[in-house]
N, C-alpha and C positions, 0 to 999 in steps of 0.2 A: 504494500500500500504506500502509495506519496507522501511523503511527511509534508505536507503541507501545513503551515501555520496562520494562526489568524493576521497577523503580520504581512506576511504575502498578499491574503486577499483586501485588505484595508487599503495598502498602498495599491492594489490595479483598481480599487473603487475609488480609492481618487484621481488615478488618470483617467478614468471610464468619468467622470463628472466635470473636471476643467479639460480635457481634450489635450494635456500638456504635460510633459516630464516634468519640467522647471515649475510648475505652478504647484501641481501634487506634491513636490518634493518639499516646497517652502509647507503646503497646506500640514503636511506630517511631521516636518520640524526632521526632516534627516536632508542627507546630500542627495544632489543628482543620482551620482553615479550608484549610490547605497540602493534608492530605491530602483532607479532600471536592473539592476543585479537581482535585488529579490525578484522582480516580476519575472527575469528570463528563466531565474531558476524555476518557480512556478509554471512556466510553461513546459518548462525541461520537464519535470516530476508528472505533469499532466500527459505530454506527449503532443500537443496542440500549440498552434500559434493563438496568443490570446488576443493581440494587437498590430494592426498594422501600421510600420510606424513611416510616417512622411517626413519631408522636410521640418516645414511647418507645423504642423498638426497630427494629431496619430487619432486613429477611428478602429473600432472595436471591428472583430471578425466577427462573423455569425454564431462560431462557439464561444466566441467571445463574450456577448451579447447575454446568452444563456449562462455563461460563469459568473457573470457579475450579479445576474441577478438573483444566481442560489446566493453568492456570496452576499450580498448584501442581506439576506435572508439569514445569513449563520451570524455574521457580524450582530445584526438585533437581537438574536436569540443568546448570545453570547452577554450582549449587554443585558439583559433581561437576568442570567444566570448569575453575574454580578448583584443585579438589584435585590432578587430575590433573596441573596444571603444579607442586604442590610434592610429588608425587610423585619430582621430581629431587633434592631435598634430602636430607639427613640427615634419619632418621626423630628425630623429638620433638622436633622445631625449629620446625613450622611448630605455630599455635595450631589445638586442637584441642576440641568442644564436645562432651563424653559428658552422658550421662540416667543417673541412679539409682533403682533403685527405694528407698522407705524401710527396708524390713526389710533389705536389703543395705546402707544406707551409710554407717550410724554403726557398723559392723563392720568393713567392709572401707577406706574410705577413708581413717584417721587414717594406718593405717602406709604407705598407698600414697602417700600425696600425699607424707608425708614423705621416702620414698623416691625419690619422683620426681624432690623436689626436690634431694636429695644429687646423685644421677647424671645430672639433665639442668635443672640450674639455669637456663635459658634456655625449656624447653620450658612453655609457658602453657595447662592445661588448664581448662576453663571446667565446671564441673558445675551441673546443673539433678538436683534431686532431685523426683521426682514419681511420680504410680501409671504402670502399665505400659502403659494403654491411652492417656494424653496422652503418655506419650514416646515411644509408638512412632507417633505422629501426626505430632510435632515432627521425628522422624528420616525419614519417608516426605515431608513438607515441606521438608528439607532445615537445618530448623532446628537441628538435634543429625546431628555424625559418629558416635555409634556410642552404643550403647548395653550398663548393666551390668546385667545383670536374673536372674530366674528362667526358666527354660525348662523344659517349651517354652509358647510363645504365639504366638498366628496371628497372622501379617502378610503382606503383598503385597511380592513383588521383593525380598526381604531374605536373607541370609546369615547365620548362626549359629555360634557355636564353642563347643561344652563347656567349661568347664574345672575342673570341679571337682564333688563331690557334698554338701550342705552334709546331713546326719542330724538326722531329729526326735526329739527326746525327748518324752515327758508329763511334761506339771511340776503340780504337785498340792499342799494342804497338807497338813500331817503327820497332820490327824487321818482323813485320807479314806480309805476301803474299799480303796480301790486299793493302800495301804501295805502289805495283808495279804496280797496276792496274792504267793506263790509266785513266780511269772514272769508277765508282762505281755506280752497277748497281742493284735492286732490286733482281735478280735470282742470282750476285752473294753470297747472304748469304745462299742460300742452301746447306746443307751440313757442313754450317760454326760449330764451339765451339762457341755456343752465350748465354752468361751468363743471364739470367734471373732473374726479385724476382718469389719469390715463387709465388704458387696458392692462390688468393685474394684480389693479389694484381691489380689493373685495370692497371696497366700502362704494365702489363707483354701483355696481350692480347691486347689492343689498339695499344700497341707496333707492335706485331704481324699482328693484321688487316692492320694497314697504310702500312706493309711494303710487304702485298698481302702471308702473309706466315701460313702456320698451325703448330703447332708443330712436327709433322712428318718431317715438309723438314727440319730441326737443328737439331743439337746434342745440350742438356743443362747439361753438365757437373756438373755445381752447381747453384742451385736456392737460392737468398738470402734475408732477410727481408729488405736493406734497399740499397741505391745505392750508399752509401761510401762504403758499404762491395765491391759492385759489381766493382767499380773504382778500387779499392785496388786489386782484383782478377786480374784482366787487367792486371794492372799497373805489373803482376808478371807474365804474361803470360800466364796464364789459359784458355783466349779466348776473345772473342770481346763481344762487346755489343753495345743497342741500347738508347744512353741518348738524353732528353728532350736542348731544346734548352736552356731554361729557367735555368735548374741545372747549367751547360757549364758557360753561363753568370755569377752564382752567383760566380764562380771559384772554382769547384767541382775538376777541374782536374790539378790545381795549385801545383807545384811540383812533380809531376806523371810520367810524359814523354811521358804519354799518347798523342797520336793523333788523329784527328776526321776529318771527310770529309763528304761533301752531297753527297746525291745521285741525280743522275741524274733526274729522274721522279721529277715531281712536286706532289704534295701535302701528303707527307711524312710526316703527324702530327697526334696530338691528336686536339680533340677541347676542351676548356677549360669555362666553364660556369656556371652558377647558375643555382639550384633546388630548390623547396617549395612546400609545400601540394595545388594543385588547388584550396581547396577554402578556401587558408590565405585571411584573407582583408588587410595583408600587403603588395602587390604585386605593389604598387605604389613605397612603401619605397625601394623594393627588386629592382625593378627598378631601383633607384635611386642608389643605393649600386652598380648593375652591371657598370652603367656610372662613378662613384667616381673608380671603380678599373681599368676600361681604363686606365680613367684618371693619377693615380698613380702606378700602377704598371710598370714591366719591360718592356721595349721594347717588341712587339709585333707583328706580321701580324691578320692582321682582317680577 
């Protein structure tokens, strides 16, 4: 049998993920030359070319293709068989690696971390802030324990917990049509200038679901990476948009001129919750994490 180690397959998941020797080498923290060594010995032990490697770029073979994704498959299980044993521990002891999405984290995490830090001064949480579809890659990898996102979003083998409803407003500037409405009404954004982030981002389409719309009824003048851009656009007249209650509260729209109003209809949100691979044995602790961020986070509807 191949002595194959988890070693070998960690390092061709990371060239299988950045397409690069030099990148997977930095992502792993060893040399060039250390990690192409182990991958060739791996092929050696297999008997297969796992990679074909180009100038520029290197692209997975078709057996390729297939190693990587058992491999990433043993790697999780691997990390899971780690978890499982400090599942004997005190929960918030052992270090623990969450994924944020960006419209959640510079809202939710100032007061949490600080929190966490009061009441489990020992406990070492690692955050990676990214869009929802690389950290839901990262956490089905094994790379990230759990994840704090928008829900819902599709994944394979994974677990979910509600905890919370975060409400959208229109935010708009004072001299827009929409100031004169009566009450503010789902059907009237059709047609609207409604600034958006780009494609990838979850909160553009969640936005969109709560608010019963497809992108055909808007016009999206400018899609942007992040929602000070999109506040700033506003704030200059470009068009309206639709923010998180959560942002609003952290004072996103603090010197702007910017105004916001509800809509009429009820249930105008995102839901906001935890994810993890269905079968972490961490799913106690993960629990216990969703109840501390009730706890400690911003005002909220359940």
């Amino acid at each position: 049998m191949a002595n194959i180690t988890l070693k070998q397959l960690k390092y061709l998941c990371a060239v299988a993920q950045l397409r690069h020797f030099g990148n997977a080498a930095k992502a792993c923290h060893i040399s060039q030359s250390a990690l192409s060594t182990a991958i060739l010995e791996l092929e050696n032990q297999l008997g297969v070319t796992l990679l074909e490697r180009q100038h520029k770029h290197v692209m997975l073979t078709p057996i390729g293709e297939q190693v990587v994704e058992r491999a990433q498959a043993l790697l999780a299980d691997a990390d899971d068989l780690i978890m499982l044993a400090s599942t004997n521990r005190e929960p918030f002891t052992a270090e623990m690696h969450m994924g944020v999405i960006p419209t959640i984290a510079p809202y939710v995490l100032p007061q949490l971390l600080a929190a966490l830090r009061k009441n489990h001064p020992d406990f070492k949480l690692f955050i990676r802030e990214d869009l929802s579809g690389n950290l839901v890659q990262a956490l089905q990898q094994g790379e990230l324990d759990v994840l704090l996102l928008a829900l819902p979003y599709p994944a394979d083998n994974t677990a979910t917990r509600h905890l919370f409803h975060d409400p959208f407003q229109l935010a708009y500037p004072p001299q827009h049509p929409v100031s004169q409405m009566a009450s503010l009404k789902l059907r009237d954004l059709k047609g609207q200038d409604l600034l958006l982030l780009e494609d990838g981002h979850c909160l553009r389409d969640h936005a969109l679901d709560a608010c019963r719309l497809k992108n055909s009824d808007v016009n999206v003048p400018y899609q942007a990476t992040s929602l000070n851009t999109i506040v700033q656009m506003v704030a200059n007249g470009i068009g309206i948009t639709l923010l998180p209650q959560m942002a609003i509260d952290s004072g996103l729209l603090a010197g702007t001129g910017i105004q916001i109003r509800p809509f009429t209809e009820k249930k105008v949100w995102r839901s906001i919750g935890l994810m993890w691979r269905s079968k972490c044995p961490r799913e106690r602790e993960f629990q216990l994490l969703g109840d501390f961020i009730l706890q400690h986070a911003p005002a909220h509807e359940a």
